[in-house]
C-alpha positions in Angstrom: 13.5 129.0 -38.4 11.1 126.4 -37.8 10.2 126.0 -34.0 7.0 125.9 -31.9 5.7 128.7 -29.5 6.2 128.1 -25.8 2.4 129.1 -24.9 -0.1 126.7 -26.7 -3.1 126.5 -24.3 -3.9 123.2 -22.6 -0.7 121.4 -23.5 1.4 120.1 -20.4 4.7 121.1 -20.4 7.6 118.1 -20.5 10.7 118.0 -19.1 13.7 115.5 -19.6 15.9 115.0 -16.3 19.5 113.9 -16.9 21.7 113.0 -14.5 21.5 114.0 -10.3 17.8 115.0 -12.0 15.7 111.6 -11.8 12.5 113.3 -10.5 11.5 117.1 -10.0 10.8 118.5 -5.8 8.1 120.9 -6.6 5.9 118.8 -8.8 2.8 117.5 -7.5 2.7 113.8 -8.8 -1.3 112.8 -10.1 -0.5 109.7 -11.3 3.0 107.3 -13.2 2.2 106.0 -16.2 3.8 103.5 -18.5 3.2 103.7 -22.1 3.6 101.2 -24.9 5.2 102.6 -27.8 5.7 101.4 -31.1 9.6 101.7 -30.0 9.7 99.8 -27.2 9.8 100.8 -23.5 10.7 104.1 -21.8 13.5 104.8 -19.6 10.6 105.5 -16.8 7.3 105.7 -16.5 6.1 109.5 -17.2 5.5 111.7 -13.9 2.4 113.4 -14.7 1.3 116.6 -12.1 1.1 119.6 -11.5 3.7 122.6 -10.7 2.4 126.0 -9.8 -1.2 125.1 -11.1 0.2 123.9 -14.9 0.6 120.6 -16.1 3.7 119.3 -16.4 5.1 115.6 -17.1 8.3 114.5 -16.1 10.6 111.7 -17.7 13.6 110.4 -15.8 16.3 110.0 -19.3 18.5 107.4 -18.0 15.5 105.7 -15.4 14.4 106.4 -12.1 17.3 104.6 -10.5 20.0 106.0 -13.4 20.3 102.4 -14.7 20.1 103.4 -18.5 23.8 104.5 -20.0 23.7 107.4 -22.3 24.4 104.6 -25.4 21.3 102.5 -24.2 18.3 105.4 -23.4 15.5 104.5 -25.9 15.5 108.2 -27.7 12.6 107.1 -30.1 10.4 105.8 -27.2 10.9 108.9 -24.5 10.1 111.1 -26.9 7.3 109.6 -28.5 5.8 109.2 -25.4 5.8 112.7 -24.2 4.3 113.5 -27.5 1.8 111.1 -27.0 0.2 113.0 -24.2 -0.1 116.0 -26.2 3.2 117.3 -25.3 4.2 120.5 -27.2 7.5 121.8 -25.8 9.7 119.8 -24.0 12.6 121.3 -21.7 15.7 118.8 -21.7 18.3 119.2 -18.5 21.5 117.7 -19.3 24.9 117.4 -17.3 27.9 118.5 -19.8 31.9 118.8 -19.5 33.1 122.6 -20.0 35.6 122.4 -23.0 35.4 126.3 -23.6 37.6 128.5 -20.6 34.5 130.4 -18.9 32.3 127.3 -18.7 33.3 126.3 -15.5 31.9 123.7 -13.2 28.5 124.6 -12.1 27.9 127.0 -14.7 24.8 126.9 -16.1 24.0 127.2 -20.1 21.7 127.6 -23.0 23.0 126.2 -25.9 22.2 126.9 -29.3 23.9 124.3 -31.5 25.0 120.9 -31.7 27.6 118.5 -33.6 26.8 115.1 -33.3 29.4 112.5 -32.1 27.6 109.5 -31.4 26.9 106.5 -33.7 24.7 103.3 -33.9 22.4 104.9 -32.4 18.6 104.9 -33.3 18.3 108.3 -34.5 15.3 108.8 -36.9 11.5 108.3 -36.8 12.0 108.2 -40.7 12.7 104.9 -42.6 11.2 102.4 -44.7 9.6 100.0 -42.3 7.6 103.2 -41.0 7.0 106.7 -42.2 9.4 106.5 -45.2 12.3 109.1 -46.0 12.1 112.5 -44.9 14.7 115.2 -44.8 14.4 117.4 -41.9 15.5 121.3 -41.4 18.0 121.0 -38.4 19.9 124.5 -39.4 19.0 125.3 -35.8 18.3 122.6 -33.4 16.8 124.2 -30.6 13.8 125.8 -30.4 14.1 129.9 -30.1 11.1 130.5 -28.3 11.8 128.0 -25.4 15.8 129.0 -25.5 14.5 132.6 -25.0 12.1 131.5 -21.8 14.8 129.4 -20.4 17.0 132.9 -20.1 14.0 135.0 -18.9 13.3 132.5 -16.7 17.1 132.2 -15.1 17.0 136.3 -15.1 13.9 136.2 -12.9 15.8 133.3 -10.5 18.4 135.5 -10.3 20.7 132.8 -11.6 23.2 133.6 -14.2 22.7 131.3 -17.3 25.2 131.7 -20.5 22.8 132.6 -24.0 24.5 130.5 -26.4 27.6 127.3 -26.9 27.8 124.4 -28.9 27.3 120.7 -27.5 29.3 118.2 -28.6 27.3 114.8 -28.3 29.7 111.8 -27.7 29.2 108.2 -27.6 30.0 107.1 -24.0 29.3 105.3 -21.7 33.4 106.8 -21.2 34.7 110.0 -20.8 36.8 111.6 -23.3 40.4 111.6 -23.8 42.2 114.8 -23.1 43.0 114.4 -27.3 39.1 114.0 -27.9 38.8 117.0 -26.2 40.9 118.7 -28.3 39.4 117.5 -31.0 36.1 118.9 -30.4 37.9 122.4 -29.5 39.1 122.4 -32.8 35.5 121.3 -34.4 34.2 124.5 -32.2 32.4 122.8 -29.2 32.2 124.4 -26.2 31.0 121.6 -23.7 30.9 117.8 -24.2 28.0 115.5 -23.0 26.3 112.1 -24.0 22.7 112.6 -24.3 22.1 115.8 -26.4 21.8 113.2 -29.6 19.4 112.2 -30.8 17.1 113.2 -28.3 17.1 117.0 -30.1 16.8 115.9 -33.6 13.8 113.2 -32.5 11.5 116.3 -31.3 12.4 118.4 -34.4 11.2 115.1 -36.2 7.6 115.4 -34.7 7.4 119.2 -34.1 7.8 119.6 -30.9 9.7 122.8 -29.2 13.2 121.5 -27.8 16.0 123.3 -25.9 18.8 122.3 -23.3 19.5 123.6 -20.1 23.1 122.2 -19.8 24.3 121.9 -16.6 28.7 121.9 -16.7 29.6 119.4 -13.6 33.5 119.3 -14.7 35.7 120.8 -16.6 36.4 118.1 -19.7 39.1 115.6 -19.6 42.7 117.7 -20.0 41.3 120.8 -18.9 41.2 122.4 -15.6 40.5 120.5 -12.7 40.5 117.7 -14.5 44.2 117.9 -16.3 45.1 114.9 -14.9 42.4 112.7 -14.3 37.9 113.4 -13.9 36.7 113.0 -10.4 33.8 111.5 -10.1 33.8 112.6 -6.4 34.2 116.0 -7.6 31.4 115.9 -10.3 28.5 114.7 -7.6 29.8 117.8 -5.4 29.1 120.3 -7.8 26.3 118.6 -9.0 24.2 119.2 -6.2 24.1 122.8 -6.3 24.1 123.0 -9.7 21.1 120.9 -10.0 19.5 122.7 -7.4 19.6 126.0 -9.2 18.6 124.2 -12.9 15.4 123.6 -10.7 14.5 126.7 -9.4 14.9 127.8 -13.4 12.8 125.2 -14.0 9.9 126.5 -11.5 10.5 129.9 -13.0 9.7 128.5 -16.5 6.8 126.5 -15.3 5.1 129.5 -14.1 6.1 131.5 -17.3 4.8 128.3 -19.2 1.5 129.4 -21.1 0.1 125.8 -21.3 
């Protein structure tokens, strides 16, 4: 299984904030800087600091004020950048809709594979007009090494953190129909988001170590709470505490983080 080891010495650790997660508490800010990338522009300048003595760079996915829709993030350019500053392993938070019965809202999860929904999307670092074709290994998308610190890491929080689920990566910027949803239950997803794609396959592309800590904020459309209709009220609600304990697994991993 092709993936990178969590503790390469000197490298910073990055981490991707999705929704409610547009800049991280605990991390001492050194300086914000804007890169130009052959790509085009970033969602937000990159947060470099510190968090319990480690380096750590933070990217804001859909901008520091959550301007950028899931459709319109500039994949290629966020993750170029991160790997531009010598970033090995890249931790990816991400707000999802629980499809499967036990993912309920505020859960917290680890997935460990992913069917992609999305389309027109820029999704390759490969082509003729730069590196030329190239056929990657995606069996398994998500880096082991990093999916196994992100559980260690919730252990020693004391937070409980599911091992495993598929993400289903859909289009947006709208939710789902309740028949979508359906859909991807029969496919075998077990929560739905916008931004798992290709954000995952883009880091596989130039070797860095990926994985998700999915964050479920609803139940999906049809399901649950949200049988009749998604509230949006509802999602910021559960969001906030949700978000707050992603971040104290976040601090955990940082100080696990060999970098």
């Amino acid at each position: 299984m092709p993936s990178k080891k969590t503790k390469t010495s000197g490298t910073p650790l990055g981490i991707i904030g999705g929704s409610s997660l547009a800049r991280l508490e605990n991390l001492e800010v050194m300086r914000r800087r804007g890169l130009t990338t052959p790509y085009g522009k970033l969602s937000s300048p990159l947060a470099v600091g510190t968090m319990a003595g480690r380096q750590v760079i933070f990217l804001a996915r859909h901008g520091e004020g959550h301007a950028i829709p899931p459709h319109e993030v500039n994949y290629r350019a966020n993750i170029w950048a991160l790997r531009a500053q010598e970033v090995k392993t890249v931790v990816a938070v991400a707000t999802v809709g629980g499809i499967r019965a036990d993912l309920e809202p505020g859960t917290l999860v680890v997935p460990d594979q992913i069917i992609d929904y999305t389309h027109g999307r820029k999704a390759t670092f490969f082509g003729t007009d730069k590196r030329g074709a190239r056929h990657i290994d995606f069996t398994h998308p998500y880096c082991e090494d990093l999916r196994g610190l992100l559980l260690e890491a919730a252990a020693e929080a004391n937070i409980p953190a599911l091992a495993g689920g598929t993400y289903a990566a859909t289009q947006g910027p709208r939710l789902e129909t309740a028949a979508e949803i359906d859909r991807l239950e029969r496919d075998g997803a077990d929560m739905v988001g916008m931004t798992g794609m290709p954000e995952a396959v883009l880091a596989r592309e130039l070797g860095l170590c990926y994985a998700t800590l999915a964050v479920v904020v609803n139940h999906a459309a049809g399901r649950g709470t949200s049988t009749h209709a998604i509230s949006h009220a509802g999602i910021a609600e559960i969001s906030r505490g949700a978000i707050a304990r992603a971040c104290r697994i976040l601090d955990q991993v940082v100080m696990r983080y060999g970098g």
